[in-house]
N, C-alpha and C positions, 0 to 999 in steps of 0.2 A: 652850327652857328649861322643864324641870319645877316645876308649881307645887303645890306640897302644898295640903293643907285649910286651914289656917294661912292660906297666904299668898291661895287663893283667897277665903276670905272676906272678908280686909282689902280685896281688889280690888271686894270688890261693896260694901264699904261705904263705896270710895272714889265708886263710880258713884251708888249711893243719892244720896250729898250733896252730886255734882256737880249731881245733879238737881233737887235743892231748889235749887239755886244757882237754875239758867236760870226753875225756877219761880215765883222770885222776881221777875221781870222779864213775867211771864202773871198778867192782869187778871183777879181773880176766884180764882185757883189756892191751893189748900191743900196744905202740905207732907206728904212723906212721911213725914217724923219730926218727931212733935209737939215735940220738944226747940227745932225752929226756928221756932217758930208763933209769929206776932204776938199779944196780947193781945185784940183786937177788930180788927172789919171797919173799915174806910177808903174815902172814896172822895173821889175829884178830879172839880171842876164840866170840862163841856166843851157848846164852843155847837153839840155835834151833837143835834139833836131829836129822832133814833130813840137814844139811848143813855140808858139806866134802869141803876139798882141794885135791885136785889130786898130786901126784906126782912129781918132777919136771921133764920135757918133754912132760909127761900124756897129752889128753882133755877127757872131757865127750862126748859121743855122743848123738844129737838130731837132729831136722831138723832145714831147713832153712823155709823160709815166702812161698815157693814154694811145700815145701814139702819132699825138696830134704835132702841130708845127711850134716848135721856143725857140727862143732867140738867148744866146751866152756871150757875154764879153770874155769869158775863160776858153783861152787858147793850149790847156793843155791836152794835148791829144796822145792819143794812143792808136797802137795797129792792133787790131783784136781779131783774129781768123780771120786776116785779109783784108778788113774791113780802118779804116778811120772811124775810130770814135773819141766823143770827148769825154771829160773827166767821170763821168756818169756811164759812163760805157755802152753810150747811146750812141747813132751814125751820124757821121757830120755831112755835110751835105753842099754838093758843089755841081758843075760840069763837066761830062770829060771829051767834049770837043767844043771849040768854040760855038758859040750860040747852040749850042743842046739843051736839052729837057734836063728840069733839076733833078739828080739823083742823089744816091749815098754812092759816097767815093771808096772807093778799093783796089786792090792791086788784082793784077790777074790771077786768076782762077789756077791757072795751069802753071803759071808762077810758085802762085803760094801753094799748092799741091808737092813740089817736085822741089819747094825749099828753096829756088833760085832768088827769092828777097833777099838782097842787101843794103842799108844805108839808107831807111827810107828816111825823109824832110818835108816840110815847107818850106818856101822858099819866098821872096817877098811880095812875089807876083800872083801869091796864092796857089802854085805850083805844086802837087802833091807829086813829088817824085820817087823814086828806089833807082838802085840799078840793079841789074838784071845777070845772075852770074850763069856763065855756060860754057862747057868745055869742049874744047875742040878734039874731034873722036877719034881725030888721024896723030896729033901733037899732042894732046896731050895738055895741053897748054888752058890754062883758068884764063877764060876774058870776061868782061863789064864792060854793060850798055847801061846806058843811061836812059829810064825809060818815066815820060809821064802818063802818071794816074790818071789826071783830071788837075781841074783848078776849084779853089775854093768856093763860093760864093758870097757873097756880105750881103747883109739887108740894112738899110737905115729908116726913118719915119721922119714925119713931118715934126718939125719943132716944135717943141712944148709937151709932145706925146708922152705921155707917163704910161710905161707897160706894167704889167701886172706881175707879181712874180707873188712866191712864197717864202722863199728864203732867201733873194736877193740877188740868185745869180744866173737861174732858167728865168726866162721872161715870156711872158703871151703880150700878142698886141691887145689894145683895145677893142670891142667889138665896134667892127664900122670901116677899122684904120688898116690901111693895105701897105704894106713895106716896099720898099724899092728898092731891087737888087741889083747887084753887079759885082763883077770880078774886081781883087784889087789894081791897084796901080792901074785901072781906067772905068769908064762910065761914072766917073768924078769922084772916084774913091783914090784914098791915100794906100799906098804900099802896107805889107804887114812889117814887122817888126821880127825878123825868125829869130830863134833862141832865146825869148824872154817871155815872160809871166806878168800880166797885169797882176798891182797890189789888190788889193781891196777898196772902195772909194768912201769905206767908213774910218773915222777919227777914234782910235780906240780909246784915247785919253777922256774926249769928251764925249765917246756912248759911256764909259763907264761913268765920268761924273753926271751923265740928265740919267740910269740908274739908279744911282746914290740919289740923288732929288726925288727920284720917282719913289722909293721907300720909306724916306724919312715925311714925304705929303701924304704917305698910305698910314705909315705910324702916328702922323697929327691926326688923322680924321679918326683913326680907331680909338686912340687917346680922348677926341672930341665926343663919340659916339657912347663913349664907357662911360665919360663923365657925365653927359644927357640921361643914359640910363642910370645913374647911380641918383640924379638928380631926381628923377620922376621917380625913383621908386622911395625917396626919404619923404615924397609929397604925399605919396598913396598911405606912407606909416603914419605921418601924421594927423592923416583924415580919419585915420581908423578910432 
């Protein structure tokens, strides 16, 4: 079947606010049409101790499927061979001495080899910790150090920036626009939030009702278009 301009647009703006729907259900995710956006950020406690909320303005930084630099307000992270990654099981990305080069944050090598990780966290200062278990070879004895990974990093952007995403919750800057980063709780960032989960920053109630509006304007015009066509073809009978 043929679809005119008409009806192909109603189809993409049925797909649009299917998409806010499912992203409504993606921790941290900002909708594609501001019409369904929640009022403010939210977020739910959980007893996972790698899981932080950022800031409001804040993202995490990690990469995209390319390899290239995104940006996520989802703070659930994970330790994957050593490594901090986030929900994508991709590396997050921070410092591990003050004022050092941005890397991917991990625990030690020789650490995570030999199993000595325990209890690793963030913590609000962006603190990626574990401590360190090791036994004393004379006693016998289990001790724990407290040992830090590194610290987070956070980037923000200039107001009004709208970054790019595809499904609402990796983000690309715009081309042109340069982030500015820093550690939380300084270089004018607020503290993280450990043990809790951004919601989502879509309105489920109302992605599904602009949905429902968006099908039932797809059913008027197809409705519209049947009866055009049924119209021009009772003109063509009659001419014959």
């Amino acid at each position: 079947m043929f679809l005119n301009s008409s009806l192909s647009a109603a189809l993409d703006r049925i797909a649009e606010r299917a998409a806010d729907v499912r992203r409504a259900f993606t921790p941290g995710a900002v909708p594609q049409n501001d019409d369904v956006a929640t009022p403010a950020a939210s977020s739910s406690f959980t007893r996972d101790p790698l899981a932080v909320t950022a800031p409001e303005g804040a993202y995490f930084m990690t990469t995209d499927d390319r390899g290239g630099r995104a940006y996520t307000r989802d703070g659930d992270f994970s330790l994957r061979s050593g490594r901090l990654t986030d929900a994508e099981g991709d590396p997050v990305f921070g410092v591990r001495t003050p004022g050092g080069a941005l890397t991917e944050l991990r625990v030690d090598p020789v650490d995570d080899a030999l199993g000595r990780v325990r209890n690793a966290a963030v913590e609000r200062d962006g603190s990626f910790i574990y401590l360190r278990e090791t036994i004393d070879p004379r006693s016998g004895m289990r001790e724990m150090q407290r040992v830090v990974a590194g610290r987070l990093v956070l980037a923000r952007f200039p107001a009004g920036t709208r970054l790019r995403t595809a499904d609402g919750s990796r983000c690309a800057a715009p081309e042109g626009v340069t982030a500015q980063t820093g550690v939380p709780s300084e270089d004018g960032f607020g503290p993280l939030a450990p043990m809790h989960r951004e919601r989502s920053r879509v309105d489920i109630d109302a992605s599904i009702l602009r949905l429902k509006d968006a099908y039932l304007a797809f059913d008027a015009l197809q409705a519209a278009e049947a009866a055009k066509a049924h119209l021009g073809k009772t003109a063509m009978d009659l001419l014959k």
